[in-house]
C-alpha atoms as one frame of an Amber mdcrd trajectory, in Angstrom:
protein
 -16.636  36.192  44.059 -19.789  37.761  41.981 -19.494  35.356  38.758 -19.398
  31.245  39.386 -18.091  30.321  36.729 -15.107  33.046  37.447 -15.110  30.634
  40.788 -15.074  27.529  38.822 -12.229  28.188  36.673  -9.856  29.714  39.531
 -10.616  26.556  41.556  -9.885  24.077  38.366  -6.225  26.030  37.746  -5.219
  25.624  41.538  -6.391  22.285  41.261  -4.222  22.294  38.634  -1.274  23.807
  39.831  -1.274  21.704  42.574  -1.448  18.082  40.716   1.349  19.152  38.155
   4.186  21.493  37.665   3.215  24.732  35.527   3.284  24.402  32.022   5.923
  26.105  30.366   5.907  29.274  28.092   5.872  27.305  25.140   3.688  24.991
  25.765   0.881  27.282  27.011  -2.178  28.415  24.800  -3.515  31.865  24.531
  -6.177  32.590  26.903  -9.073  34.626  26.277  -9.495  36.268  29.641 -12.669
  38.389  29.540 -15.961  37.616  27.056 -17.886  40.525  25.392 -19.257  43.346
  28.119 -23.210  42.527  28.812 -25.529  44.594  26.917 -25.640  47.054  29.325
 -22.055  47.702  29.871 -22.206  47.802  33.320 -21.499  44.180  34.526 -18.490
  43.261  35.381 -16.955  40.490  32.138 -17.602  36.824  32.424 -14.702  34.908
  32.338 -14.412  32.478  29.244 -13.464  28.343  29.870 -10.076  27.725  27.859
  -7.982  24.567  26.761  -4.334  24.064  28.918  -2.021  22.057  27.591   0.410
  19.853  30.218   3.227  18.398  28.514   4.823  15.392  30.097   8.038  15.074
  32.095  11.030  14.807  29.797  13.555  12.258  30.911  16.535  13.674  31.927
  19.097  11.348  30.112  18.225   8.193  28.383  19.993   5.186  29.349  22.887
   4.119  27.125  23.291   0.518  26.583  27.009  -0.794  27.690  28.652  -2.112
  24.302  28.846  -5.580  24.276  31.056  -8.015  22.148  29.885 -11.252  20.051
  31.882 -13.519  18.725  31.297 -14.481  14.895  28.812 -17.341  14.336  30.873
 -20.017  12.775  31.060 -20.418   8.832  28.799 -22.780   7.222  30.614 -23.511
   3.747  27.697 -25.359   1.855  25.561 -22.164   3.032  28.441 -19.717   2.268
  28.464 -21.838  -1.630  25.033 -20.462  -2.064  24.837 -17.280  -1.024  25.504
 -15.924  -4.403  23.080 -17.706  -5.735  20.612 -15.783  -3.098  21.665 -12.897
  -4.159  20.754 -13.167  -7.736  17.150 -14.293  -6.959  17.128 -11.244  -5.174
  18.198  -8.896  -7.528  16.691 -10.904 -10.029  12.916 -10.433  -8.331  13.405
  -6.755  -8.062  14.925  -5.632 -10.839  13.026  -5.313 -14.482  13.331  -8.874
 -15.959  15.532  -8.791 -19.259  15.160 -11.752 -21.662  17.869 -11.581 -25.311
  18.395  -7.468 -24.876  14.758  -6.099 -23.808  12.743  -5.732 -20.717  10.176
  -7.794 -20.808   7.541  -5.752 -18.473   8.164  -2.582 -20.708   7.359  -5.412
 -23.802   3.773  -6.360 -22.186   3.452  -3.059 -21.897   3.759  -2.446 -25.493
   1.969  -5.400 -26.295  -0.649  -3.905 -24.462  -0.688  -0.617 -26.155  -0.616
  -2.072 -29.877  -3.626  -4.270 -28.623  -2.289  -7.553 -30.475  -4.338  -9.465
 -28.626  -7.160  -8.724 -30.554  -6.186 -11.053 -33.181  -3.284 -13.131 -31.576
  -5.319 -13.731 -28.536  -5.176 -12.567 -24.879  -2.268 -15.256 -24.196  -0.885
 -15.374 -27.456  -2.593 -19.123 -28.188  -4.063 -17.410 -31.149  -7.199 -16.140
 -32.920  -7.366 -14.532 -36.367  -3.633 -14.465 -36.427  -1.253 -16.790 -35.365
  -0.230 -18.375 -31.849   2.645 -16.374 -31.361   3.578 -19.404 -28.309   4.222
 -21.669 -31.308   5.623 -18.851 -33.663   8.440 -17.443 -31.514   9.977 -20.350
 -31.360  10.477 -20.823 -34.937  10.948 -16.962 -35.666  14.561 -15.769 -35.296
  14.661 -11.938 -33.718  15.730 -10.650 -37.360  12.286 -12.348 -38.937  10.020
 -11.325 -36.015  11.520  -7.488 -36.337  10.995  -7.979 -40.476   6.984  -9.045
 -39.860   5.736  -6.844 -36.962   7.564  -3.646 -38.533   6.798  -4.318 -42.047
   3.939  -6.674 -41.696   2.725  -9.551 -43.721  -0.527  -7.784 -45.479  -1.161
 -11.072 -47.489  -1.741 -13.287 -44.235  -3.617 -10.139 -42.499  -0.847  -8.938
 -40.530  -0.745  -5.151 -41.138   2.887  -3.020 -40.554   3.498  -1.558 -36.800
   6.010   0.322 -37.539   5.617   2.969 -34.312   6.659  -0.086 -32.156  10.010
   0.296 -33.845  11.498   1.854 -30.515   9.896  -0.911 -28.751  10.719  -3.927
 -30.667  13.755  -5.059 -28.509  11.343  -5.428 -25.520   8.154  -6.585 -27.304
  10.476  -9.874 -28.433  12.065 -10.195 -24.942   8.328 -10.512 -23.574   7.093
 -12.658 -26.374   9.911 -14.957 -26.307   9.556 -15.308 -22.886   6.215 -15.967
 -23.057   7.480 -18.580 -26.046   9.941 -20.986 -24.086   8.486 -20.539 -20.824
  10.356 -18.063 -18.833   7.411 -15.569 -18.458   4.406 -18.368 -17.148   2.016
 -15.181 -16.836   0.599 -13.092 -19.572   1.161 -10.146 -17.407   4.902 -10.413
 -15.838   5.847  -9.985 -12.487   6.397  -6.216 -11.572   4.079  -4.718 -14.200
C-alpha cells in the first residue's frame, strides 16, 4: 500500500470485524471514502478516519417472571377505622384549602395584590389600620364584605371595590388567618 494511513484504517476495520459482528445497515454512519485530490491532481486520494458505530447484542427474549400467588395480609380493624381519615389528610394537603366558601391560597393571593399590608401589617397584627387577627373574629362575612367593598373613609379605610370577585376568598384566608387554621401568612401551596 502507497498511503499509511490507507494501511492504518484497513487494519483497524479487520481488527474490527474480527472482535465483533458487522454493524448493521442501520446502524452504520456515512463514510467519507476519499479526501480532496492533492494540488496537483495526480496523487492518488488520501483516505479520511471516520466514526463506526457498534450497537450491542439485543437479547433474544427477556425472561418472563412465573406468576406467583399471595395470600391477603390479614385485616387490621383499628387501622382499617382510620384509613379514611388518611385519606382526607391526603386530599386535604393537595388540594386548594377552602375555609366558609373561598380558597384561601387564591385569598393571599389577593391580599397580596391589593397590598393591605401596607397599613394592616405584613401578618395582619396591625399598623395604621386595624389587626385584622382581632377584627375577623368579631366581623361577620356580611360586615367584612360591607367595609372592604365600600370602605370606612372616616377611620381611613378607603373602598376596594375591584376585589369584589375576590371577596369570598380574601375572607376564607383572613379568617383563617383569624381563628388559627392558616398558622402562616403565606398558606401552604401558594
Amino acid at each position: 500500500m502507497r498511503n499509511p494511513l490507507i494501511a492504518a484504517i484497513c487494519l483497524s476495520a479487520i481488527m474490527l470485524g474480527a472482535c465483533s459482528k458487522a454493524p448493521e445497515a442501520d446502524n452504520a454512519t456515512a463514510v467519507n471514502d476519499y479526501a480532496a485530490p492533492g494540488p496537483t491532481g495526480s496523487e492518488a486520494p488520501a483516505a479520511t478516519p471516520t466514526e463506526t458505530v457498534i450497537s450491542a447484542p439485543v437479547a433474544e427474549k427477556e425472561a418472563t417472571p412465573e406468576p406467583t400467588t399471595a395470600t391477603a395480609p390479614p385485616v387490621d380493624t383499628a387501622a382499617a377505622a382510620n384509613e379514611p381519615k388518611a385519606a382526607e389528610a391526603t386530599a386535604a394537603a393537595t388540594t386548594p384549602v377552602t375555609a366558609t366558601g373561598g380558597d384561601v391560597i387564591k385569598g393571599w393571593k389577593a391580599w397580596r395584590a391589593a397590598a393591605c399590608e401596607r397599613c394592616h401589617g405584613a401578618e395582619q397584627q396591625g399598623m395604621v389600620g386595624p389587626s385584622l387577627i382581632a377584627s375577623m373574629g368579631k366581623l361577620t362575612k356580611e360586615e367584612f364584605v360591607k367595609v372592604v367593598l365600600e370602605g370606612r373613609l372616616a377611620l381611613g379605610m378607603p373602598s376596594h371595590a375591584f376585589l369584589a370577585p375576590k371577596i369570598d376568598d380574601l375572607y376564607a384566608y383572613l379568617k383563617g388567618r383569624s381563628d388559627g387554621s392558616i398558622p402562616n401568612v403565606r398558606p401552604d401551596g401558594a
